[in-house]
DRENVEX-166355 format. One record per residue (C-alpha): x, y, z; residue number from 1; residue in three letters. Coordinates in nm, 3 decimals, decimal comma. Each point is the difference from the previous one (the first is absolute). Layout:
<x = X&y = Y&z = Z&i = NUM&aa = ALA>
...
END
This chain:
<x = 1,338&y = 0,037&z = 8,907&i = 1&aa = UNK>
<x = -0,035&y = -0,006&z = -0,403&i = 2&aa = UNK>
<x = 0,310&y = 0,128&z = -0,146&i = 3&aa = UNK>
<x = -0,044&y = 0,330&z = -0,181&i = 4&aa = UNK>
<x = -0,159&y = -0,028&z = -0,389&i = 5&aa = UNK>
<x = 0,303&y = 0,289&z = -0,062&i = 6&aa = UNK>
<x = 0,275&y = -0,069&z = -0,198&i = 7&aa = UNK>
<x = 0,305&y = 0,184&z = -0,051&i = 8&aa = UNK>
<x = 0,252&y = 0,074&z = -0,268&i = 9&aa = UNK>
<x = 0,318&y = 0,083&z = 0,222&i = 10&aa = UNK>
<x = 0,224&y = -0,131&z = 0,225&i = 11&aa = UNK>
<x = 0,046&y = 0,115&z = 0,344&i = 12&aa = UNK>
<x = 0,275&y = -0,140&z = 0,041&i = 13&aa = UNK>
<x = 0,175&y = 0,051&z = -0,294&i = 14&aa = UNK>
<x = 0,303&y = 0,358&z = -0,029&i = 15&aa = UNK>
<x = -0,073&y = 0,252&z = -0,243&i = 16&aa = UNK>
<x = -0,278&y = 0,167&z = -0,123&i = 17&aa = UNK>
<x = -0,349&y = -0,148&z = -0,122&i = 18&aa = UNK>
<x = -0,317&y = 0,140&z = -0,120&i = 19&aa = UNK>
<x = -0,331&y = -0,235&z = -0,001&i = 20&aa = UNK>
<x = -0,305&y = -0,045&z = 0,137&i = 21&aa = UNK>
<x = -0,212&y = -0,196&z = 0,245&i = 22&aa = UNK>
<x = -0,233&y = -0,171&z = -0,216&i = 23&aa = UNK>
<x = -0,345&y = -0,065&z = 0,171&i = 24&aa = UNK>
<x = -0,266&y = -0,224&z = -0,241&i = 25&aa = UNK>
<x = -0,319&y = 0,264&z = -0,074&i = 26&aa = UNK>
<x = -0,271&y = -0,185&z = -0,238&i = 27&aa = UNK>
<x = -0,245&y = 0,294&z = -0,133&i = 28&aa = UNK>
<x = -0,207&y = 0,103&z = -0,322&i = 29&aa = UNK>
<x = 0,286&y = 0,106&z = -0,208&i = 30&aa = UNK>
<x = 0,293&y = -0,304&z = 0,094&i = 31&aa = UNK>
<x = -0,134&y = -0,339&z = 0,146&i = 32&aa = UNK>
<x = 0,319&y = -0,087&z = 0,068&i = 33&aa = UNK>
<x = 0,160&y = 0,329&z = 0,133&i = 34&aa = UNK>
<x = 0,243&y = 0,112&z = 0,286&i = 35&aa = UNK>
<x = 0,019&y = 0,321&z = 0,202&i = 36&aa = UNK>
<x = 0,354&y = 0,114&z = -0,082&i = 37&aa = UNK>
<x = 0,138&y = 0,211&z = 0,307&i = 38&aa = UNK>
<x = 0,368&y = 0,112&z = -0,085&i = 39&aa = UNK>
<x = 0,255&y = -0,067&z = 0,234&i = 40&aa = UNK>
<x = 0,404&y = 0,068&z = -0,010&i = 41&aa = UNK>
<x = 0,261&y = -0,157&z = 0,217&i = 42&aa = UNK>
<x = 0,323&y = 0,121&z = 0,037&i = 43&aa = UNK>
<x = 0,279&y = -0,154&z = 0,220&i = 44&aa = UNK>
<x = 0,364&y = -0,004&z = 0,058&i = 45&aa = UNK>
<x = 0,152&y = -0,260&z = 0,259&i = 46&aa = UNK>
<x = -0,122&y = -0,001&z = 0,379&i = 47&aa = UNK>
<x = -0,160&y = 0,281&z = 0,147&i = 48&aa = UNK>
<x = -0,363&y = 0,124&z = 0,120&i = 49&aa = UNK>
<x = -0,250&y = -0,006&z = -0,229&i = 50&aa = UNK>
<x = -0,283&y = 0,258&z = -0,043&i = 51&aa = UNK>
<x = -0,325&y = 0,007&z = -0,189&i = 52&aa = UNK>
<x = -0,142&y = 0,275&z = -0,153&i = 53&aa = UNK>
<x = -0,373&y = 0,016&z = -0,066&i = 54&aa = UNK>
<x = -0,252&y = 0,300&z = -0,127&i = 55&aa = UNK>
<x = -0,324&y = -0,007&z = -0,128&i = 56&aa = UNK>
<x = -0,143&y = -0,189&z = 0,279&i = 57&aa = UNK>
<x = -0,307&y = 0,231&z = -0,089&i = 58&aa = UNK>
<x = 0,021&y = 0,052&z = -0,389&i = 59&aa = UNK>
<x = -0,083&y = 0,348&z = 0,017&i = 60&aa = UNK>
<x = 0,338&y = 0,141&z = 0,136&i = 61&aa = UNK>
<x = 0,287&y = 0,030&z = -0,192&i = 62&aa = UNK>
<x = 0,280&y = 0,104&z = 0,115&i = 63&aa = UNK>
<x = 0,138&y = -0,315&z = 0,089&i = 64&aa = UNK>
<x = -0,059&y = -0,172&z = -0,332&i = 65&aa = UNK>
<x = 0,166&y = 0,336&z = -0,143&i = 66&aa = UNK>
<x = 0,291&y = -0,052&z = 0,258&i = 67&aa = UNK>
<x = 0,029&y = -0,368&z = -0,052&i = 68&aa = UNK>
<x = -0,044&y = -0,059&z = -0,402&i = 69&aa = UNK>
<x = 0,285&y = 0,234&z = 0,011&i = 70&aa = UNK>
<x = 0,203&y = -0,167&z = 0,259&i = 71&aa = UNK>
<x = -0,060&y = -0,295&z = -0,172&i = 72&aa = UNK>
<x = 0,132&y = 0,130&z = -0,314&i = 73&aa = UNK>
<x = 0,319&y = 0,118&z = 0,155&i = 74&aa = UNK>
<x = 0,089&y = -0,216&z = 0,254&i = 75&aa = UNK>
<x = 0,352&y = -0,200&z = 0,011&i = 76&aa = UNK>
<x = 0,083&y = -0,319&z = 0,129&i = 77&aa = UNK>
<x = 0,378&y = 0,129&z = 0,017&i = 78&aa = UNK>
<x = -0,101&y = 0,280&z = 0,259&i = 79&aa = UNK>
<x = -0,187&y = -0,277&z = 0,270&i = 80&aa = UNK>
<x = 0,110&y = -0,156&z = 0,285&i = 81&aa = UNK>
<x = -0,293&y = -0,194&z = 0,035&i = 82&aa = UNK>
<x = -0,349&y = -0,071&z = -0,181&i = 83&aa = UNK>
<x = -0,291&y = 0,270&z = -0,099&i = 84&aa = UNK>
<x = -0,325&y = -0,106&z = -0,142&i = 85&aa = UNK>
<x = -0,228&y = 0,254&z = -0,155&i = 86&aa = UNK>
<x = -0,350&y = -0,046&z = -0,062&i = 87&aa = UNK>
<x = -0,109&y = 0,372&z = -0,129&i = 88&aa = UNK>
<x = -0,347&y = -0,107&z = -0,042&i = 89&aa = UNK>
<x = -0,182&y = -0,238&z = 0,282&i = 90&aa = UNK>
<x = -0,339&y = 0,030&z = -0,096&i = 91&aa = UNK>
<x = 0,033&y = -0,029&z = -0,375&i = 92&aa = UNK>
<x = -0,349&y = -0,020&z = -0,107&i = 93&aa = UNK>
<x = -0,101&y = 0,321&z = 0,240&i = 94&aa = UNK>
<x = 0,337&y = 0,152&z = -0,133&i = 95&aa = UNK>
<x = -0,118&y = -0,033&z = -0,371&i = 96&aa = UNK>
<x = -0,319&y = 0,066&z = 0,063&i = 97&aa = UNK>
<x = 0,143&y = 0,350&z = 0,175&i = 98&aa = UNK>
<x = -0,236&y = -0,108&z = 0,339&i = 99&aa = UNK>
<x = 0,044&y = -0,061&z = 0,323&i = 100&aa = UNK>
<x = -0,117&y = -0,317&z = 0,020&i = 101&aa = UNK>
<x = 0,003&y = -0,291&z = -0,282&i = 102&aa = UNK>
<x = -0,285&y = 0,048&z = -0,255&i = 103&aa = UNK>
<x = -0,017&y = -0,378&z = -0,004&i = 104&aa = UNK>
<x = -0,096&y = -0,115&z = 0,300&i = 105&aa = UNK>
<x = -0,010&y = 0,354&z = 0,210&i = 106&aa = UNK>
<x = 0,300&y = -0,140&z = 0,204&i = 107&aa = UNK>
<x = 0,189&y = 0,287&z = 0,230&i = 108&aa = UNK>
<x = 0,305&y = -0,146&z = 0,015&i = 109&aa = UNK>
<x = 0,118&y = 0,145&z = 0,357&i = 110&aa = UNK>
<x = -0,314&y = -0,164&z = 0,153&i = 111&aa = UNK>
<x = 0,016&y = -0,365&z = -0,109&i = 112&aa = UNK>
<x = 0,286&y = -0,149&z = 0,130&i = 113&aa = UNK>
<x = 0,121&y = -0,251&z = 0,080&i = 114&aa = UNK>
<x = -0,179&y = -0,088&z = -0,296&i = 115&aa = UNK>
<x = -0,113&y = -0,350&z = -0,137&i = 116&aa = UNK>
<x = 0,122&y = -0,218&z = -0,299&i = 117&aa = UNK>
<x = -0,338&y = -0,089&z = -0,064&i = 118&aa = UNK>
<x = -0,189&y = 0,325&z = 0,045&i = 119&aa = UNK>
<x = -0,019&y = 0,293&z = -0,218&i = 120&aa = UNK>
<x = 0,282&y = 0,133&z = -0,251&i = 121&aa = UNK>
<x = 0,099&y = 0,265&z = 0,287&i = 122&aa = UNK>
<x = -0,029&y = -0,248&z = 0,213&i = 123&aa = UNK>
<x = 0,239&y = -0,233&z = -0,144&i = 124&aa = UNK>
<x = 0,241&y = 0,293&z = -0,089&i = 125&aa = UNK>
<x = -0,025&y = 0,088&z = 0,355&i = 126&aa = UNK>
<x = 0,078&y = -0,387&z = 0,096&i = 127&aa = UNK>
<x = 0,298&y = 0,018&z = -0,238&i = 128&aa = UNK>
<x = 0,161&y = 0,286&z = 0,172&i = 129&aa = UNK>
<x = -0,047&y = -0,133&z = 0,327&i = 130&aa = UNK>
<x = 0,134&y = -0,345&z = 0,015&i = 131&aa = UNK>
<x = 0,289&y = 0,036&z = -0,288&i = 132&aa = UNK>
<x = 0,088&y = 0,337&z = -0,052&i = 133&aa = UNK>
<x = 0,015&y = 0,168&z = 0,359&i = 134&aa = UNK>
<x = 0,189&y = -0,301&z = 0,131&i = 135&aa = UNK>
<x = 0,265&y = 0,120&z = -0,214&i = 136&aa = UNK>
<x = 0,033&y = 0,378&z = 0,106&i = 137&aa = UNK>
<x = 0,203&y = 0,173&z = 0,316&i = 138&aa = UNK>
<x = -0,138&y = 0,317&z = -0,108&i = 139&aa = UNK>
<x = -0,380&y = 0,089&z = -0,168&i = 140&aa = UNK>
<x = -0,093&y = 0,345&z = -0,161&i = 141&aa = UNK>
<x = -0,343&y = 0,015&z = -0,116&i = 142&aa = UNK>
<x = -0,032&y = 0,357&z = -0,191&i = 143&aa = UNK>
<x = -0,344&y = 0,132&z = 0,065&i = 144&aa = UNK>
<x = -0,177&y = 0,344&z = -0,118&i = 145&aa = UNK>
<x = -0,335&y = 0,149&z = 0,062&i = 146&aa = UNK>
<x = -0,115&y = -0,117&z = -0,328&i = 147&aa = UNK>
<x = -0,354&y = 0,139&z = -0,142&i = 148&aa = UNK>
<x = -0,186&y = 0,017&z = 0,328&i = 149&aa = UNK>
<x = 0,337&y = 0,203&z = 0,243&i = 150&aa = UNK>
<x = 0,247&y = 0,207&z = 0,026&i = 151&aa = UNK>
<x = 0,266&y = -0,012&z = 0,276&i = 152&aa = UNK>
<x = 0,248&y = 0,221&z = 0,075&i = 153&aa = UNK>
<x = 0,290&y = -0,234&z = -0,155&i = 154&aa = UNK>
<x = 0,151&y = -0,226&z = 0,303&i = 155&aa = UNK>
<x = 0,222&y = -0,343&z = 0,067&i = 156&aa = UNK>
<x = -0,183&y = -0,181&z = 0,311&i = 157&aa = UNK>
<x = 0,057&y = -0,269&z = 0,208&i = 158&aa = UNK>
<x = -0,243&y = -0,161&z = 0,307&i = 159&aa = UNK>
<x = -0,002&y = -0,047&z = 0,318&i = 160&aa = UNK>
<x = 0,097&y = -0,373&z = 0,066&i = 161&aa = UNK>
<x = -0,021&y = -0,250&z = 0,333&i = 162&aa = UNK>
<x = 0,386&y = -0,075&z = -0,066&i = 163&aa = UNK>
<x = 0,140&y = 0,288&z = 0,039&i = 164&aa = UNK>
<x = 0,396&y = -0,093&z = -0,130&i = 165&aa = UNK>
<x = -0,187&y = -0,051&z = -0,344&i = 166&aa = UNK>
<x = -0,217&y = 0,338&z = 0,017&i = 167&aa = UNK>
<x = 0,348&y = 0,156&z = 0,063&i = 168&aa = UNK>
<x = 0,117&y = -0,185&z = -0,331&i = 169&aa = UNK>
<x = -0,284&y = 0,132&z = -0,167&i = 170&aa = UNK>
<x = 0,069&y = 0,332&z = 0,148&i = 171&aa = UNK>
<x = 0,339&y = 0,004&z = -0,098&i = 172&aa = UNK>
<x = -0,100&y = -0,099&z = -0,353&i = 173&aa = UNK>
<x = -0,256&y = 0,286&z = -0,016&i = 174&aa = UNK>
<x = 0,226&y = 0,244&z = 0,068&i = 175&aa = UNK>
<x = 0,266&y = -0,126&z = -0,277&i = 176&aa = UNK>
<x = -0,275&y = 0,088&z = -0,238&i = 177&aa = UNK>
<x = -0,041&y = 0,332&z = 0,092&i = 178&aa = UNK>
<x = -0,308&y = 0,080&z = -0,117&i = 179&aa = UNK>
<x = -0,094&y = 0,409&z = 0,052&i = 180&aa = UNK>
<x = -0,219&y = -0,136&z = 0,279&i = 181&aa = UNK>
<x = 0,019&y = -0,321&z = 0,199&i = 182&aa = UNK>
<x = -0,268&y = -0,168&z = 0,166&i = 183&aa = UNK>
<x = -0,099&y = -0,272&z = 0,299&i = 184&aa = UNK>
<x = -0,280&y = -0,086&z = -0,193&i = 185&aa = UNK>
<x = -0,338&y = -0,108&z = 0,183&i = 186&aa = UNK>
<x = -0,236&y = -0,279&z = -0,212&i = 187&aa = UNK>
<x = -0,314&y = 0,026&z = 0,016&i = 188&aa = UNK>
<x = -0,051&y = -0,389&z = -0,107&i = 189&aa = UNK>
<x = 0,321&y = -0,141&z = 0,044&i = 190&aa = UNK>
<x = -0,114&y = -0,436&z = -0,001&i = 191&aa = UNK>
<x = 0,069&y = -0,002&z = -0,367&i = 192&aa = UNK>
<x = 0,259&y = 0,214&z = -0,103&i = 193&aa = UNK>
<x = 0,294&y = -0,094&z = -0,224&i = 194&aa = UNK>
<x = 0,193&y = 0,211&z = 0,237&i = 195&aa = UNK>
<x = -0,110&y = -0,197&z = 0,291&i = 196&aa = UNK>
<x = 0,059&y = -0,304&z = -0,150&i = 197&aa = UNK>
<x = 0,375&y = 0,106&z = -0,063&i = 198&aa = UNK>
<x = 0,027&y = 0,115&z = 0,371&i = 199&aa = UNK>
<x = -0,157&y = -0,313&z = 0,141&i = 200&aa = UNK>
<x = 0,268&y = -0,206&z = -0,213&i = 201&aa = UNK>
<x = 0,244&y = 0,225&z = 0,208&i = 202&aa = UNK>
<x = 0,137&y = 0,235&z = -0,326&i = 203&aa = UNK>
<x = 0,072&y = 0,325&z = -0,008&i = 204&aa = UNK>
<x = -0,227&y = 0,172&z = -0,157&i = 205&aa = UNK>
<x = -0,119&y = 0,350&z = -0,115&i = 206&aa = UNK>
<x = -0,244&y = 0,171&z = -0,226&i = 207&aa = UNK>
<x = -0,089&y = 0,357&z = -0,147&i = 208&aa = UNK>
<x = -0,308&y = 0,206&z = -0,080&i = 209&aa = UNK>
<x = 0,190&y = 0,240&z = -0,240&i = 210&aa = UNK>
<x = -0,227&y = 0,224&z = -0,071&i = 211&aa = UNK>
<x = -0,312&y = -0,095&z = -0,182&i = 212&aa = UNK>
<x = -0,292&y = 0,099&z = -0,224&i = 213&aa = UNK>
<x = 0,004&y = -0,210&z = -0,270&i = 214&aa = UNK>
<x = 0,338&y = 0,105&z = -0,212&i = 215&aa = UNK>
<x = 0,386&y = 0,028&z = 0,122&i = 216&aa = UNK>
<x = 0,235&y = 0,296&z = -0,004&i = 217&aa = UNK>
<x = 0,334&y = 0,052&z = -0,063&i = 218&aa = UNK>
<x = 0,002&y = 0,101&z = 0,330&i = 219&aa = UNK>
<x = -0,107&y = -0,317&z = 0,145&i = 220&aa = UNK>
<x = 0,146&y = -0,247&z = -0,211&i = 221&aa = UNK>
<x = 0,326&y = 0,148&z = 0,047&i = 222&aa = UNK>
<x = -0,114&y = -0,046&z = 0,425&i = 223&aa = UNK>
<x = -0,077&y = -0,386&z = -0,119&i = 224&aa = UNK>
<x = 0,382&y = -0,071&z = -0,222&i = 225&aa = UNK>
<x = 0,202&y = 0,207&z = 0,272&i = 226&aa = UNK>
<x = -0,160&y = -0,209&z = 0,285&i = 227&aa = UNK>
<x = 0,103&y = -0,308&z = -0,242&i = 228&aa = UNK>
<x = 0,357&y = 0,072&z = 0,001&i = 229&aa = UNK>
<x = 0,010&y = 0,099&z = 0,358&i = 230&aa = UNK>
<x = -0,139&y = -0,364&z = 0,141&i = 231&aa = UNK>
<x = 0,154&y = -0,168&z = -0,233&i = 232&aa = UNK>
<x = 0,336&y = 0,152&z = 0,163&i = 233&aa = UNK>
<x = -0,172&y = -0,055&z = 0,338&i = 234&aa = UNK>
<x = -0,018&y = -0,360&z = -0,025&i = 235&aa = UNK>
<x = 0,361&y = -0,025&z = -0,133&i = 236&aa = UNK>
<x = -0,094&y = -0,100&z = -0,349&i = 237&aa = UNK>
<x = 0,159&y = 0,292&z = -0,172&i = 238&aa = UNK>
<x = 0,272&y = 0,226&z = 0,073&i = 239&aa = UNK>
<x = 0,012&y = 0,345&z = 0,083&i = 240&aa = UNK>
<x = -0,067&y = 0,309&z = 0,272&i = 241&aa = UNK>
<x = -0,418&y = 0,057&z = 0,052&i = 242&aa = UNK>
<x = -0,164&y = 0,271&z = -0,176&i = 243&aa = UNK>
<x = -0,137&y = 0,197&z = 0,304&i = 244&aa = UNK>
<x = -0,224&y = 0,286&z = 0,014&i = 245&aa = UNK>
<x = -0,213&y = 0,148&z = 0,276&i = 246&aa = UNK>
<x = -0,307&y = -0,214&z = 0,088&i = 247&aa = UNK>
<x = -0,288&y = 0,123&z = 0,228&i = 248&aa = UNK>
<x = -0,067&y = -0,345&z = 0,240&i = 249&aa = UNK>
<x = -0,407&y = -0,007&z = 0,061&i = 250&aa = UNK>
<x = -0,156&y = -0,245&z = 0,281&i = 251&aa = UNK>
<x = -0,360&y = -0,142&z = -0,015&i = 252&aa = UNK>
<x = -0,074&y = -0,061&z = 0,350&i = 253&aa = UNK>
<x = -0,362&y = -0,088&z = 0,004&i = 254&aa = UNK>
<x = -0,328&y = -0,041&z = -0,226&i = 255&aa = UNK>
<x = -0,031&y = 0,370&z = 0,093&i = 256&aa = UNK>
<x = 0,229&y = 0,093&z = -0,305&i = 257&aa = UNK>
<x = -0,291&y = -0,137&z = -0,218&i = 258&aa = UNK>
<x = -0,264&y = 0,235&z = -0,133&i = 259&aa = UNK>
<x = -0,288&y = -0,211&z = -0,173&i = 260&aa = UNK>
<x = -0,310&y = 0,168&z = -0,170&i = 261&aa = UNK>
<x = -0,355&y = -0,124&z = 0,157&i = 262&aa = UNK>
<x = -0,120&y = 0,134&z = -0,313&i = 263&aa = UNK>
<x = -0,030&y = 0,014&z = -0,388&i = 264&aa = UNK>
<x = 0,043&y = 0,298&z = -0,193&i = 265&aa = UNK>
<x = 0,249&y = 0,191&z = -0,175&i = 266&aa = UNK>
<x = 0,376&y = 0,023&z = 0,213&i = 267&aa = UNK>
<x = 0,100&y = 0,410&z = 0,058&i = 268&aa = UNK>
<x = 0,339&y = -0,024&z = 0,175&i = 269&aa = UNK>
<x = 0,092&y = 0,279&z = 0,184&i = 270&aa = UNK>
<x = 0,358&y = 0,030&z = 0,081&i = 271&aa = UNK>
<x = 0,302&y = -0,177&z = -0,249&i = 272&aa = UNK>
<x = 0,191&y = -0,295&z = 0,076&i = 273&aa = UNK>
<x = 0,293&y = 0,033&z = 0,204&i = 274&aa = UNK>
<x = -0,211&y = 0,299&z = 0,205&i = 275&aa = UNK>
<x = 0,073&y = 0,011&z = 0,431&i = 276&aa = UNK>
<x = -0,354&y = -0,024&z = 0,111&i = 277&aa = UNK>
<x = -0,102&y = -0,017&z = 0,361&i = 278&aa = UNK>
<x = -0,301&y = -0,218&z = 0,211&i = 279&aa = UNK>
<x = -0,331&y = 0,171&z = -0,144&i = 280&aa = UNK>
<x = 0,119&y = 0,148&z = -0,342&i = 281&aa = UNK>
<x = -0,247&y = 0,019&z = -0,260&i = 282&aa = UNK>
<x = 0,138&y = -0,252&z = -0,272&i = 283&aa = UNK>
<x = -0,250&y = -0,083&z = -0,217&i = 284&aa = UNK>
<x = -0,358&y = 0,053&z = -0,146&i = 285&aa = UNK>
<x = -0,218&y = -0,223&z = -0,126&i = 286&aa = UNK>
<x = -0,198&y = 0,089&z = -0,227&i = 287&aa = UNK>
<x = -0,381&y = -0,173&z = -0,070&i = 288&aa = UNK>
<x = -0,096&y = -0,047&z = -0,390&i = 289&aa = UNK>
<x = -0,312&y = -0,111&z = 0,009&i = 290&aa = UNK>
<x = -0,167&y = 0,334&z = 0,034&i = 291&aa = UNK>
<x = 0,064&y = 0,381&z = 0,000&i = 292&aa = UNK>
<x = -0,022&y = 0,208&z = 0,371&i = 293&aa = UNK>
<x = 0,124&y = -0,266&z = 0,223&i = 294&aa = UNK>
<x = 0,302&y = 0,103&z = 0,192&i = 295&aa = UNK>
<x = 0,300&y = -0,213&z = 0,016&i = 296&aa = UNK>
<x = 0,173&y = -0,205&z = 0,269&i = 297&aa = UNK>
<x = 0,309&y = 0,108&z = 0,147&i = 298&aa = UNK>
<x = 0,290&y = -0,212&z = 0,093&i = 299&aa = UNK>
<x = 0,288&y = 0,082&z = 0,258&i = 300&aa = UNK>
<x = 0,295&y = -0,112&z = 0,155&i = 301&aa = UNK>
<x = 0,009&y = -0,243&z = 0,299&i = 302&aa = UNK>
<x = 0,349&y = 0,064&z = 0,092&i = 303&aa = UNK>
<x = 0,290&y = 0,205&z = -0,060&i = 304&aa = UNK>
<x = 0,210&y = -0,051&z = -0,312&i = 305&aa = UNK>
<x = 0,080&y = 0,036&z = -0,370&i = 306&aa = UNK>
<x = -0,244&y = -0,076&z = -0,261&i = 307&aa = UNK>
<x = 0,179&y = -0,260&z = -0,173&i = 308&aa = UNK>
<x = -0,314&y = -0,168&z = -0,222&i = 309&aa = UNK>
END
């Protein structure tokens, strides 16, 4: 295969801290000769695991660039046993466009890998995390949020997995977070995931959906940096006793937990997040805009649970 068109202006091999970029060539109207610039820090101290830290896989949801500019900012070398690469923003051009996807060549980033050094500039960002930058890791954490388009009550997941001494890693590595709510976390369209192509490699890997709606909190930010320190400890990297609170464990056991609209219209929901609802409970209406005096749809629940998004 091609080697990847993205160049990079650190070391990953080399102790201390550095702050760069992987530089990825972009001709367009206003620089012929231009690069995307994706910022990137390393920091490493001796042997040890290493662990990558990614957000704005979708560049509508911000607490993990929030989380990880910051950890970037404050990390130190001195305080590692072991490597951490941060890349707070995945998706750059969806990230400063403030979308979900990239407004240059509509790329999702969860839904194109492995990716492709000749394809599209997701594409080949997508190629460069898979076959240099996930060799590298032990551990992935990929912050995710609802961004414009959901809102989730906000939870740490891990999936279901054939090899089940990994899933127990991942597990394990969910837990450390300690997220207000952790999930086993069911994909609808799992083929070309990021977080598949992590697990398939054999790491450990977990993600979030903190919250959501198109902004962060305080609230869940704090969730995001707190979950930061506590896997870093986890893996070994750092030092220090986990910061443990009580966390609410939720299962997805089927496509059942899915409600999906069979219509367009405006969304009423009915009961909060976080609500107990039961089989049959009126969850939603839809509402139809194209006329007065039509009644809307209702939408219930298929199963027993909590309403979590």
């Amino acid at each position: 295969m091609k080697i990847s068109p993205i160049t990079t202006t650190v070391d990953f091999d080399r102790n201390g801290v550095q702050h760069g970029f992987l530089k990825l060539p972009h001709s367009h109207d206003a620089s012929g000769w231009g690069s995307m610039m994706i910022p990137i820090t390393v920091a490493k101290n001796g042997e040890g695991p290493t662990i990558l830290f990614t957000g704005a896989n979708h560049g509508d949801e911000y607490e993990g660039p929030i989380a990880l500019f910051d950890l970037a900012h404050t990390i130190n070398a001195d305080d590692l046993s072991g490597r951490v690469i941060i890349v707070p923003s995945m998706n750059y051009p969806a990230f400063q466009a403030g979308k979900r996807t990239s407004p240059i060549d509509s790329g999702n980033m969860n839904r194109v890998f492995p990716g492709n050094p000749e394809g599209t500039l997701t594409e080949k960002i997508a190629d460069y995390f898979q076959r240099y930058l996930l060799p590298l890791a032990d551990y992935v954490v990929d912050f995710h949020s609802g961004g414009k388009t959901m809102e989730f009550l906000p939870f740490c997941c891990a999936h279901v997995l054939d090899d089940k001494e990994q899933q127990s890693r991942c597990v394990a590595a969910m837990e450390a977070f300690n997220a207000p709510h952790s999930m086993m976390l069911l994909e609808l369209e799992a083929d070309n995931m990021y977080d598949t192509a992590a697990e398939n490699m054999g790491k450990v890997f977990i993600g979030t959906e903190l919250a959501g709606g198109g902004s962060a909190t305080a609230t869940t930010v704090a969730i995001a940096k707190k979950g930061i320190r506590n896997i870093l400890r986890h893996a070994g990297i750092t030092e220090g006793e986990l910061e443990v609170a009580d966390t609410i464990s939720l299962d997805m056991p089927d496509q059942s937990c899915f409600i999906f609209s069979e219509s367009t219209g405006l969304l009423e929901l009915c009961i909060e997040l976080g609500a107990k609802v039961k089989a049959g409970d009126l969850i939603a209406f839809v509402h139809p805009i194209e006329r007065t005096g039509l009644a809307p749809t209702a939408y219930h629940a298929a199963i027993d649970g909590i309403f979590s998004g």
